[in-house]
MARBA-3410 file (N, C-alpha, C, O; in Angstrom, 1 decimal):
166
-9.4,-14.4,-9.3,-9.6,-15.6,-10.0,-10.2,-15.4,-11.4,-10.0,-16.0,-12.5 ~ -11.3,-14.3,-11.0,-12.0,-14.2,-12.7,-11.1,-13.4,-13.9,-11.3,-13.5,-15.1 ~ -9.8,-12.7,-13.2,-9.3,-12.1,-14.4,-8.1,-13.8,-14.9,-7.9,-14.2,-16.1 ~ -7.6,-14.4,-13.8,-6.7,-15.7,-14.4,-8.0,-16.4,-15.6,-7.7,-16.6,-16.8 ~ -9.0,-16.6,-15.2,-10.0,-17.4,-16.1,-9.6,-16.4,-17.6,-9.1,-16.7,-18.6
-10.1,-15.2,-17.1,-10.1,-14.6,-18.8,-8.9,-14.3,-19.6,-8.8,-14.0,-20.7 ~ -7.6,-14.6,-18.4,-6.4,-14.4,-19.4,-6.4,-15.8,-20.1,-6.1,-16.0,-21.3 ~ -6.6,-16.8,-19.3,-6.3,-18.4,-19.9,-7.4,-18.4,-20.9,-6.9,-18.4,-22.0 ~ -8.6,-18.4,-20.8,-9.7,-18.0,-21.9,-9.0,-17.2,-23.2,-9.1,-17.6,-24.4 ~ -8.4,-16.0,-22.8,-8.0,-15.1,-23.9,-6.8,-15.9,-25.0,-6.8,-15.7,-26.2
-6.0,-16.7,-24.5,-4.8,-17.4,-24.9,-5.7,-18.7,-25.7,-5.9,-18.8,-26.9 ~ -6.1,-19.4,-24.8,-6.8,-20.6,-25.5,-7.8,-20.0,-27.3,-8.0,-20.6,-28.4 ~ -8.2,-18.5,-26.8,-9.1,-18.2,-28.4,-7.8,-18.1,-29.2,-7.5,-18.8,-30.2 ~ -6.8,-17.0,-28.2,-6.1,-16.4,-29.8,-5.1,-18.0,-30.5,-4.7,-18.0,-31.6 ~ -5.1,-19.0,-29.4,-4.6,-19.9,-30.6,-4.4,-20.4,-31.4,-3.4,-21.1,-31.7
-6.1,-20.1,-32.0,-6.3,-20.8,-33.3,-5.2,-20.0,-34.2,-4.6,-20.8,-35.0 ~ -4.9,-18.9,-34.3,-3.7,-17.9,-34.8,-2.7,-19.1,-35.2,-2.3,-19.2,-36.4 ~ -2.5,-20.0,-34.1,-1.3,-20.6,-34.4,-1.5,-21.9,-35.8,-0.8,-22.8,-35.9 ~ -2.5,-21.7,-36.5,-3.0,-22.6,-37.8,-2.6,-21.9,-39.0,-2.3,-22.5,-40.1 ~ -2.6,-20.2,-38.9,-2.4,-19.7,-39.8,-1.0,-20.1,-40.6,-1.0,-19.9,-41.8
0.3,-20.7,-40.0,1.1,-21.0,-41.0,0.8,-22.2,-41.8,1.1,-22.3,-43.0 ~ 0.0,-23.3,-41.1,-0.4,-24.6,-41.9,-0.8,-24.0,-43.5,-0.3,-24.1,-44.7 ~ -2.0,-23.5,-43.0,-2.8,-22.7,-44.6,-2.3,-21.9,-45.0,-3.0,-21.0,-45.6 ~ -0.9,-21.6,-45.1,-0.2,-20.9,-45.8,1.1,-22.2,-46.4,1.5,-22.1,-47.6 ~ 1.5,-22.9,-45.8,2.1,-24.0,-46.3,1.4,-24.9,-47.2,1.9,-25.7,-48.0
0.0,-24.5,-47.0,-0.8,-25.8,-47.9,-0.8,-24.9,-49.0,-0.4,-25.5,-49.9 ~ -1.0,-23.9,-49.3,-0.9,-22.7,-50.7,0.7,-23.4,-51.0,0.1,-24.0,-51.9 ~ 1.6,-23.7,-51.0,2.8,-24.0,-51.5,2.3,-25.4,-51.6,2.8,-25.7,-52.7 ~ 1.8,-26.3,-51.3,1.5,-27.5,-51.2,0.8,-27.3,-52.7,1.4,-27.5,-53.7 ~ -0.3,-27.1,-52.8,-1.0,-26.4,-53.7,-0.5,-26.0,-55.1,-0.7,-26.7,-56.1
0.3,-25.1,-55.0,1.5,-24.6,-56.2,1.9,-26.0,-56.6,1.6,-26.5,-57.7 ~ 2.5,-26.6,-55.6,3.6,-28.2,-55.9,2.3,-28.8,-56.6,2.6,-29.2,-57.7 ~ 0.9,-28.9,-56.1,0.1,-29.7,-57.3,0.0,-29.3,-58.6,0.1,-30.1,-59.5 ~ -0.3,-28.0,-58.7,-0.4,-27.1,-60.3,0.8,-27.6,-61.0,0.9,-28.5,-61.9 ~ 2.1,-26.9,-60.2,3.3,-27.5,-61.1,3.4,-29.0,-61.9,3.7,-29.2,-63.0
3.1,-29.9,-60.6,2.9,-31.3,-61.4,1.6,-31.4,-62.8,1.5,-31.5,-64.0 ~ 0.8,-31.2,-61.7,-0.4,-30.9,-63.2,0.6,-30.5,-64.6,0.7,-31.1,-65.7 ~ 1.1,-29.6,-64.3,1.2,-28.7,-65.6,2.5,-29.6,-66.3,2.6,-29.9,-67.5 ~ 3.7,-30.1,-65.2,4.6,-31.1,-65.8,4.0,-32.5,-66.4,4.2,-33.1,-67.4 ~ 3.1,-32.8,-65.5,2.4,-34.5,-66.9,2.0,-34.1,-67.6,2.1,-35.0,-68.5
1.0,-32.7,-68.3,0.4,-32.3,-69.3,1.5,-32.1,-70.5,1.4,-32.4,-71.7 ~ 2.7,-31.4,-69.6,3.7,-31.1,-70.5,4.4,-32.3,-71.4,4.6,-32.3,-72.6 ~ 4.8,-33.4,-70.5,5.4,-34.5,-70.7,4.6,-35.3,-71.5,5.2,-36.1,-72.3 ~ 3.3,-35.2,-71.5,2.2,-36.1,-72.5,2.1,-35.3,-73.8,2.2,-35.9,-74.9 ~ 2.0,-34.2,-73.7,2.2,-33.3,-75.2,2.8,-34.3,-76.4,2.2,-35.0,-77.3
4.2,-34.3,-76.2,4.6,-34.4,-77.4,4.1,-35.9,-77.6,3.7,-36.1,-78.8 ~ 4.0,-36.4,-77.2,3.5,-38.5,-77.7,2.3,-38.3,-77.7,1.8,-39.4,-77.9 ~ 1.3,-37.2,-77.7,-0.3,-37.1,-77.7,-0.8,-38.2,-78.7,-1.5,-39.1,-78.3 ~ -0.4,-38.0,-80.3,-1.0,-38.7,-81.3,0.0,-39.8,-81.5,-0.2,-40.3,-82.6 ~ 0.8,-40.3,-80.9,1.3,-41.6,-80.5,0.7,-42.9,-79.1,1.0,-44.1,-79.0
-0.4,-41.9,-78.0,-0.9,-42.7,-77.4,-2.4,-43.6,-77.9,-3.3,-43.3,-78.7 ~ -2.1,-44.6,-77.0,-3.4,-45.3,-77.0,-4.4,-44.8,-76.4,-4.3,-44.1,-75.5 ~ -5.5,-45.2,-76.9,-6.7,-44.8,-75.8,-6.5,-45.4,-74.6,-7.1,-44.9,-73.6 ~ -5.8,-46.4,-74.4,-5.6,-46.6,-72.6,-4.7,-45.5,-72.3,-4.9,-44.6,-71.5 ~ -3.6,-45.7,-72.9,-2.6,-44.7,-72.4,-3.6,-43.3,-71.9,-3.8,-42.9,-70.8
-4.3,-42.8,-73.1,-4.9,-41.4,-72.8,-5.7,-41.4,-71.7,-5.8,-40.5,-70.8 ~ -6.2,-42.4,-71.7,-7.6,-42.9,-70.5,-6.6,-42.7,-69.1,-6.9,-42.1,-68.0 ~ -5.2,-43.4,-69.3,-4.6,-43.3,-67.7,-4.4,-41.9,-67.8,-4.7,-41.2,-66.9 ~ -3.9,-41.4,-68.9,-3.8,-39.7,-68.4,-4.2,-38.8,-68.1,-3.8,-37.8,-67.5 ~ -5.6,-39.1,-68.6,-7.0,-38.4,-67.9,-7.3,-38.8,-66.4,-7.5,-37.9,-65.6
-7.3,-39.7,-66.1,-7.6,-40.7,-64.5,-6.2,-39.8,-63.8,-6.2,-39.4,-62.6 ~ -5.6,-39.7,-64.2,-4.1,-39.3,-63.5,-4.1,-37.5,-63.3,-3.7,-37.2,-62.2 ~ -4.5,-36.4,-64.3,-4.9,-35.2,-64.4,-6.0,-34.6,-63.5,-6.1,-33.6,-62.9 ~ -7.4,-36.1,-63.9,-8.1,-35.6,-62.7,-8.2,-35.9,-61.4,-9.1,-35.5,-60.7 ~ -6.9,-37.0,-61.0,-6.7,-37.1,-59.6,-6.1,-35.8,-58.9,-6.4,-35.3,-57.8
-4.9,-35.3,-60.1,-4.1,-33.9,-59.6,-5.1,-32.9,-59.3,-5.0,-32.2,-58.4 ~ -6.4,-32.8,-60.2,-7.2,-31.5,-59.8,-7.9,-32.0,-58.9,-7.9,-31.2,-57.9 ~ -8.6,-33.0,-58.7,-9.8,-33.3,-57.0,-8.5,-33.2,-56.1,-8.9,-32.5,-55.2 ~ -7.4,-33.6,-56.0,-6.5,-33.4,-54.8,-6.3,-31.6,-54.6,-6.4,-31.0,-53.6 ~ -6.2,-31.0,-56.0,-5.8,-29.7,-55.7,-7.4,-29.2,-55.1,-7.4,-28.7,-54.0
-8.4,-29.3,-55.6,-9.8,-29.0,-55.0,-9.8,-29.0,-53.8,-10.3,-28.1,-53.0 ~ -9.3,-30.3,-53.5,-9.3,-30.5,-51.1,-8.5,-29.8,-50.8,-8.9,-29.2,-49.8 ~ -7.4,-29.5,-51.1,-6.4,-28.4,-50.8,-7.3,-27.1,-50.8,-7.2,-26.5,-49.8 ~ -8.1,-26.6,-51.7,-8.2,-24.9,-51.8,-9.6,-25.0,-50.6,-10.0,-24.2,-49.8 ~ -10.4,-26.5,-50.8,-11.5,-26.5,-49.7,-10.8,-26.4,-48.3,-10.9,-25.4,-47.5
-10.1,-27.3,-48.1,-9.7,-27.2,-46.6,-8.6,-25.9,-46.3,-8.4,-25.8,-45.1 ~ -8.0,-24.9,-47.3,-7.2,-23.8,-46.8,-8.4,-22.6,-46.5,-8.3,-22.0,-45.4 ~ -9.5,-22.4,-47.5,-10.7,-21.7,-47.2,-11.3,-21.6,-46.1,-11.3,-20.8,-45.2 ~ -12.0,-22.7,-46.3,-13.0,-23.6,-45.1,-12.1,-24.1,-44.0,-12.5,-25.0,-43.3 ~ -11.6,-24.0,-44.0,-10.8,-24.2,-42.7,-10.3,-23.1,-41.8,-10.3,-23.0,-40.5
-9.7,-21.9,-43.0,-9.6,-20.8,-42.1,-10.8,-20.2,-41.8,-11.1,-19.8,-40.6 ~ -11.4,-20.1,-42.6,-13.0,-19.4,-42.2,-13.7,-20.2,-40.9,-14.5,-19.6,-40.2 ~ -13.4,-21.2,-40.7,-13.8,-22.0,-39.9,-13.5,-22.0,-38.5,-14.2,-21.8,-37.5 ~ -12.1,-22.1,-38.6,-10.9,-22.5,-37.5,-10.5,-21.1,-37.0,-10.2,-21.1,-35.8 ~ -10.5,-20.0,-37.7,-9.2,-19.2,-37.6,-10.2,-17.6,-37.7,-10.4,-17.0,-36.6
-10.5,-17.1,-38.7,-11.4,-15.7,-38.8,-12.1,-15.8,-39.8,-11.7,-16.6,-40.6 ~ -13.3,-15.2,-40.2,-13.8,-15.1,-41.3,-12.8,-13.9,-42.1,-12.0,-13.0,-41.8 ~ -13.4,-14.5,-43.5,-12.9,-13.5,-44.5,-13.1,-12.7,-45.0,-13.8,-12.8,-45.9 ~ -12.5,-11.4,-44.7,-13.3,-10.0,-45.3,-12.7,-9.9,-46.1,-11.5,-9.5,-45.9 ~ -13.4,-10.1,-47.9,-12.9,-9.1,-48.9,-13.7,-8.6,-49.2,-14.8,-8.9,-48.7
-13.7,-7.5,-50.3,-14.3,-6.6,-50.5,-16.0,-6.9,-51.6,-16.1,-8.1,-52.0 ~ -17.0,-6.1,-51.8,-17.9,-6.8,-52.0,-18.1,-7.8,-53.6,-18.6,-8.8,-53.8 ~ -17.3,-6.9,-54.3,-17.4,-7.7,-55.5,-16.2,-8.3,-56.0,-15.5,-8.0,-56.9 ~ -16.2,-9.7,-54.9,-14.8,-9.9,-54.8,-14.6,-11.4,-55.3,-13.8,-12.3,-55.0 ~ -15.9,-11.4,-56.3,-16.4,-13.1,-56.3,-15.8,-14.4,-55.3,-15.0,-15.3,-55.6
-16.7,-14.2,-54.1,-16.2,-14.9,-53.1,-17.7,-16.5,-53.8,-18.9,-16.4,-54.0 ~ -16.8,-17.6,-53.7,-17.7,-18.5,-53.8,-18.9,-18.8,-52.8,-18.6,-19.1,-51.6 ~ -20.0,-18.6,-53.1,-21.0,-19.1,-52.1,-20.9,-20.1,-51.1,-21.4,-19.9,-49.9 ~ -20.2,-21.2,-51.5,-20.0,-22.2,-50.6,-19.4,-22.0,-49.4,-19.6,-22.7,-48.4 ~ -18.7,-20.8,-49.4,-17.4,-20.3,-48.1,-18.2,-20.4,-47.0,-18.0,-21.1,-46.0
-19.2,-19.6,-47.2,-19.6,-19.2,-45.8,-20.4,-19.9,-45.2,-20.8,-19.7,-44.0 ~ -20.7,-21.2,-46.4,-22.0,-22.2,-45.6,-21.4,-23.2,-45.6,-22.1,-24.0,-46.2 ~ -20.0,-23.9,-45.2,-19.5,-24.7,-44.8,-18.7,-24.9,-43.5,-17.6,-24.3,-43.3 ~ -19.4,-25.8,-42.7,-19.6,-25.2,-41.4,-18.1,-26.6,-40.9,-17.2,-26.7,-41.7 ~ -18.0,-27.3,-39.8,-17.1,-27.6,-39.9,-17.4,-29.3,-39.5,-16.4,-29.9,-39.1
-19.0,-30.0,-39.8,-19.7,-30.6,-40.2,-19.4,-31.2,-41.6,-18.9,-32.2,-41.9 ~ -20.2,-29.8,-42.6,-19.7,-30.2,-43.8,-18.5,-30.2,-44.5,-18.2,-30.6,-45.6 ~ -17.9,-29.6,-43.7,-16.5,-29.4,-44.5,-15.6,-31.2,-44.1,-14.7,-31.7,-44.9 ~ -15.8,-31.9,-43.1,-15.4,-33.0,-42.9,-16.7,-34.0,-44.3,-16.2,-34.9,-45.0 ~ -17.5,-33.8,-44.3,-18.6,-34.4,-45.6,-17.5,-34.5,-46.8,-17.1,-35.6,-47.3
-17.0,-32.9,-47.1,-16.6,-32.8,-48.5,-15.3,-33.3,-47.9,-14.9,-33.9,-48.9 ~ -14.6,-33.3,-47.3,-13.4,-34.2,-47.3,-13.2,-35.6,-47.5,-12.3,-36.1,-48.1 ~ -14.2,-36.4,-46.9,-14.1,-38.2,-47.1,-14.8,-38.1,-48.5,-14.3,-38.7,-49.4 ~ -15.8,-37.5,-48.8,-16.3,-37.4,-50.5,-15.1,-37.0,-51.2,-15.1,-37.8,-52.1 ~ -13.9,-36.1,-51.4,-13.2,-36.2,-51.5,-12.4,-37.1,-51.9,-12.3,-37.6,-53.0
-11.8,-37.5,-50.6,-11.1,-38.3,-50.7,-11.1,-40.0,-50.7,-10.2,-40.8,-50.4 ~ -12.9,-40.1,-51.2,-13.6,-41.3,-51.9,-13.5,-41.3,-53.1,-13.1,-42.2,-53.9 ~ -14.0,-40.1,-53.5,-13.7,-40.2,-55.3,-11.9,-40.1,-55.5,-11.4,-40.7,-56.5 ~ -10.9,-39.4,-54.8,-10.0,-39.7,-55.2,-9.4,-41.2,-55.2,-8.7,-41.6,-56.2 ~ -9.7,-42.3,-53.7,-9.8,-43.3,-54.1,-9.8,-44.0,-55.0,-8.9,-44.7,-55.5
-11.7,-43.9,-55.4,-12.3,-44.5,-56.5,-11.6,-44.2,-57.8,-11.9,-45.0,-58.7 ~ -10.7,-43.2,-58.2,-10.2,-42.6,-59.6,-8.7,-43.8,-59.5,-8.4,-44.4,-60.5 ~ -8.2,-43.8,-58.5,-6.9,-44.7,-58.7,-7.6,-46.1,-58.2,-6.7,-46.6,-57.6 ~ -8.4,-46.8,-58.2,-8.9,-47.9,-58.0,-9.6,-48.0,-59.6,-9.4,-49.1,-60.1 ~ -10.2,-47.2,-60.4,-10.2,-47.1,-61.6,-9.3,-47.6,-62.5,-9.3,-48.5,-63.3
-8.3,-46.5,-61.9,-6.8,-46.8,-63.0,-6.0,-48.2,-62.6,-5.4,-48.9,-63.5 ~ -6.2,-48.5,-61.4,-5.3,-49.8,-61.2,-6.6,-51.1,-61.7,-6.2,-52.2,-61.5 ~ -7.9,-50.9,-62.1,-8.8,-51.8,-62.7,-8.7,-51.8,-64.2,-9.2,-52.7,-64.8 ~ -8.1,-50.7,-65.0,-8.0,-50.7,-66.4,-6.8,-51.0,-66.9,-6.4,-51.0,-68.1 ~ -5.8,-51.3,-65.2,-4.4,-51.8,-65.5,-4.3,-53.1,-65.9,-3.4,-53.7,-66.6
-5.4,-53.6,-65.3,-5.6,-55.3,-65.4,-5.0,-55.5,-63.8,-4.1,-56.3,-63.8 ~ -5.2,-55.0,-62.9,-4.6,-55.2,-61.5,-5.8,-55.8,-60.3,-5.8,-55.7,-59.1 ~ -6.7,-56.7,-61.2,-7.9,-57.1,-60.5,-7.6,-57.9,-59.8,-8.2,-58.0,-58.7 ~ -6.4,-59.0,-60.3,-6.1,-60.3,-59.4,-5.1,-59.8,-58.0,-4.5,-60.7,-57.4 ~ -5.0,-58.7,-57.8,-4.0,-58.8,-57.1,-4.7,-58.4,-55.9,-5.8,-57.9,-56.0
-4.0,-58.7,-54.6,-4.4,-58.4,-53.5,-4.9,-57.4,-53.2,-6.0,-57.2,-52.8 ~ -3.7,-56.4,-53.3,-3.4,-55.0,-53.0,-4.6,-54.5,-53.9,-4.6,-53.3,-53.6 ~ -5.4,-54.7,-54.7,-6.6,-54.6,-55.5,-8.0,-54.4,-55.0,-8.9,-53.5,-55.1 ~ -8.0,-56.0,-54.0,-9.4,-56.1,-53.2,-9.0,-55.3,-51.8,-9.8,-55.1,-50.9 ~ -7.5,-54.8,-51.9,-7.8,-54.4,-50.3,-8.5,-52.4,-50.9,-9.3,-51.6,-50.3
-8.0,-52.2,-51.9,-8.5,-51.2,-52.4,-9.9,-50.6,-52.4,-10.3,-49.5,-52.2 ~ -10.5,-51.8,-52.7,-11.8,-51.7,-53.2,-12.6,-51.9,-52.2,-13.9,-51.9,-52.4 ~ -11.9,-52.2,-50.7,-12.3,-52.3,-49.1,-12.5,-50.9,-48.8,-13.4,-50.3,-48.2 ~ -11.3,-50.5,-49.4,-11.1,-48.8,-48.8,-12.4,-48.0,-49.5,-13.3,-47.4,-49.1 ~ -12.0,-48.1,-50.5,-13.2,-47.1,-50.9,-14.6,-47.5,-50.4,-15.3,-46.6,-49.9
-14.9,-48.8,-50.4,-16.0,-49.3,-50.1,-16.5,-48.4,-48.6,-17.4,-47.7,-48.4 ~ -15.3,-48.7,-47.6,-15.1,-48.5,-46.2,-15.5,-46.6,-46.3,-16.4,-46.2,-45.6 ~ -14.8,-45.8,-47.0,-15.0,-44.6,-47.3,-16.1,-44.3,-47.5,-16.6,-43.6,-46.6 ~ -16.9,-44.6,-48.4,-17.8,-44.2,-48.4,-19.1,-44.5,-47.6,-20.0,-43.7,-47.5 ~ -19.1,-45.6,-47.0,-20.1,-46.1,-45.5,-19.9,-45.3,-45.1,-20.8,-44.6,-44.8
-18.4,-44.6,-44.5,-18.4,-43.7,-43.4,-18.6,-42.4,-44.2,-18.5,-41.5,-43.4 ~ -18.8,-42.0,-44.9,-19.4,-40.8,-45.9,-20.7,-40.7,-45.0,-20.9,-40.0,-44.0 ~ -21.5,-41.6,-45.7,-22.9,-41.8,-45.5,-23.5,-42.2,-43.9,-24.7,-42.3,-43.6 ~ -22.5,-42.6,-43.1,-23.5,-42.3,-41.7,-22.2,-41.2,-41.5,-21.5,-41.5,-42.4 ~ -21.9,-40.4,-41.1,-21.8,-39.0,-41.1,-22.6,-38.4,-41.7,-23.1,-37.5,-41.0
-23.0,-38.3,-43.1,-23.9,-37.6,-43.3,-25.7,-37.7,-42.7,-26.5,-36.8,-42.5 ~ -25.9,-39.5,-42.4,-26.7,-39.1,-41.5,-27.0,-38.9,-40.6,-28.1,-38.6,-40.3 ~ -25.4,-39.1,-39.6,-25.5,-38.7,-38.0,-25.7,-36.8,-38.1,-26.3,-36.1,-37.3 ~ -25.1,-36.6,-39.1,-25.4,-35.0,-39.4,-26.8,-34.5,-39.7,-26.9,-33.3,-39.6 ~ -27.5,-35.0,-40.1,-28.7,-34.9,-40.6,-29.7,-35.3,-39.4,-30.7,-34.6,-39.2
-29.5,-36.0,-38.8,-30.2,-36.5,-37.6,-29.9,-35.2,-36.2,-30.6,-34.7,-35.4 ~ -28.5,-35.1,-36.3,-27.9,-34.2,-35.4,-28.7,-33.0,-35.5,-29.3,-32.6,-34.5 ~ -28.8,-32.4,-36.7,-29.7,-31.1,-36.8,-30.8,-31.3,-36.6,-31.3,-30.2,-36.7 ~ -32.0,-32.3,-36.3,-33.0,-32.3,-36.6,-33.9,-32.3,-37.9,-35.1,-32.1,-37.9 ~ -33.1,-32.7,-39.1,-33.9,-33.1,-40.3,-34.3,-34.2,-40.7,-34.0,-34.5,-41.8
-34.7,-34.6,-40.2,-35.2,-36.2,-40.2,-35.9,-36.8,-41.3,-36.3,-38.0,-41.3
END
């Protein structure tokens, strides 16, 4: 009976294994962000000194949604495998970011709704400088982020309470 326990034990560890294609699909996911990045930057080039400052303003709001989106992507392929899957051994001077190893799987859900609150809030921005205030689909927006971030903030204190730092 005790070797059936350790084979089903042995199977249930090794299948976090089976994650490793996700975080390798998200690195192409990833790419598809850069490329876009790099196609609106390219596409705004030539009308640069023909835009308005709104125009410019949406293309900035629009650029830095593609990079906080590409940011959750390289946090959660990281931290997620370090997490889920094996730690990472490279070599020592391999400028591995500090953050890697102290995001636990706690904070790594933290930096995901922060995340994807400020990405919210960046297109709740843009659709507020569109003049898109009267519209429905506006206030339900501004529910969401609202809603996002409350639950930001009691996870961060159910986490904070959880450890004992009171």
């Amino acid at each position: 009976m005790k070797r059936v326990i350790t084979l089903i034990e042995g199977i249930l560890f090794s299948a976090r294994w089976l994650l490793v294609p996700v975080y390798l699909a998200m690195i192409l996911l990833l790419g598809m962000l850069v490329l876009y990045f790099l196609l609106e930057l390219a596409h705004a080039l030539p009308s640069l000194l023909q835009m308005s400052e709104k125009d410019l303003i949406f293309l900035t709001l629009s650029l830095i949604d593609l990079s906080l989106s590409a940011n959750l992507v390289v946090l959660v392929i990281l931290s997620g495998y370090e997490n889920f899957v094996s730690r990472v051994h490279l070599a020592e001077n391999d400028n591995r970011p500090e953050w890697l190893s102290k995001i636990d799987f706690s904070g790594l859900k933290l930096k995901i709704l922060g995340s994807i609150t400020v990405i919210a809030a960046v297109h709740l921005l843009g659709d507020f400088l569109e003049g898109a205030r009267a519209d429905s689909a506006f206030g339900w927006q501004v529910v969401i982020v609202v809603v996002f971030a409350l639950l930001g903030l009691i996870f961060a204190i159910t986490d904070r309470v959880g450890n004992g730092n009171h």
